[in-house]
Each structure stands twice: as structure tokens, then as C-alpha cells.
N, C-alpha and C positions, 0 to 999 in steps of 0.2 A: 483121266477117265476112270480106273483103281479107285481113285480116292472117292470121286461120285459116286461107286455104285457100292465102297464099303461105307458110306454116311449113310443112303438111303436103304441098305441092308440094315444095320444099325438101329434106324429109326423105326421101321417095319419091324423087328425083334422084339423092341421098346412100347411100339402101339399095341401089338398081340401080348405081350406079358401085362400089360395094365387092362386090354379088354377081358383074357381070362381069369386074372386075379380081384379084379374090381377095384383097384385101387386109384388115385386121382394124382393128381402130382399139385403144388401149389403154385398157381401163377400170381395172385395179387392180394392184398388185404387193407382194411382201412377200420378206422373205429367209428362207432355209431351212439347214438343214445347217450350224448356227453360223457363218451370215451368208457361207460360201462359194460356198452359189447363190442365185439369185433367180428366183423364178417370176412370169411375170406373163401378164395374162389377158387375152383383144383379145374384142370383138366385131366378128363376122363378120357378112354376109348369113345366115348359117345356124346362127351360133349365136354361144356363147361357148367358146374357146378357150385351152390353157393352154400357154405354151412354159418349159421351162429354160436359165436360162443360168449360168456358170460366173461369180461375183460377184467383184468386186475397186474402194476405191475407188477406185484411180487411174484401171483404168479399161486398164492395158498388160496385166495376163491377165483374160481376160474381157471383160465388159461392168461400166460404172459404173451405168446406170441400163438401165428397158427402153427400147427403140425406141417412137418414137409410131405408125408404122404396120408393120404385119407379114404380109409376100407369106406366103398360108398355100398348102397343095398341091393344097388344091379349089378348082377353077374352072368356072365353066359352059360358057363357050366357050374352049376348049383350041388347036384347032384340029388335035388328033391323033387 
């Protein structure tokens, strides 16, 4: 019962630092556009989200792979 209530302690830490910071975390990715973009998808406090980015493997145009975390443009405390 300890370990139940420190996971979901844990996760509730983890949902609140991503709702006030606005950041996403990344759950999946795939390539589009005959592998010259890549979309890929974060969970948020608010939901799931989808960004593109311009694909290349080296990685000099564009992005190589997604980012693990991604500042999204909603925030709860802005301070504006």
C-alpha cells in the first residue's frame, strides 16, 4: 500500500511540474512528407499535442530525432 500511494504521489508531482511549467513530455514520432518532416507528439498537463519539424538525418537542416521535452505556449501561471 507504501508503494501505491508513493507512485501516485509521484505522478501527481510530475502532472503539477509539467501543468506549471508548460512543458510536454514526448510519447511518439513518425516521419511524414517522404521522410522530410517529422511529427511528433508530447503529453501535456492538458493533453496531447502534436509539433512539426523539418526532418533530416544528420540533423544540420532541421532536427534528427524529436526533443524529449517541449516548452508548449499554454501555461497556467504566465505571469502576464
Amino acid at each position: 500500500m507504501k508503494i501505491l500511494l508513493r507512485i501516485v504521489s509521484m505522478l501527481v508531482i510530475i502532472w503539477l511540474g509539467l501543468l506549471f511549467t508548460g512543458y510536454g513530455v514526448l510519447t511518439g514520432s513518425h516521419k511524414n512528407v517522404a521522410g522530410i518532416g517529422l511529427q511528433c507528439q508530447y503529453l501535456t498537463a492538458r493533453g496531447m499535442i502534436k509539433a512539426q519539424y523539418l526532418h533530416s538525418d544528420s540533423g544540420i537542416i532541421g532536427v534528427a530525432e524529436c526533443p524529449i521535452l517541449r516548452k508548449t505556449s499554454e501555461v497556467v501561471d504566465d505571469n502576464e
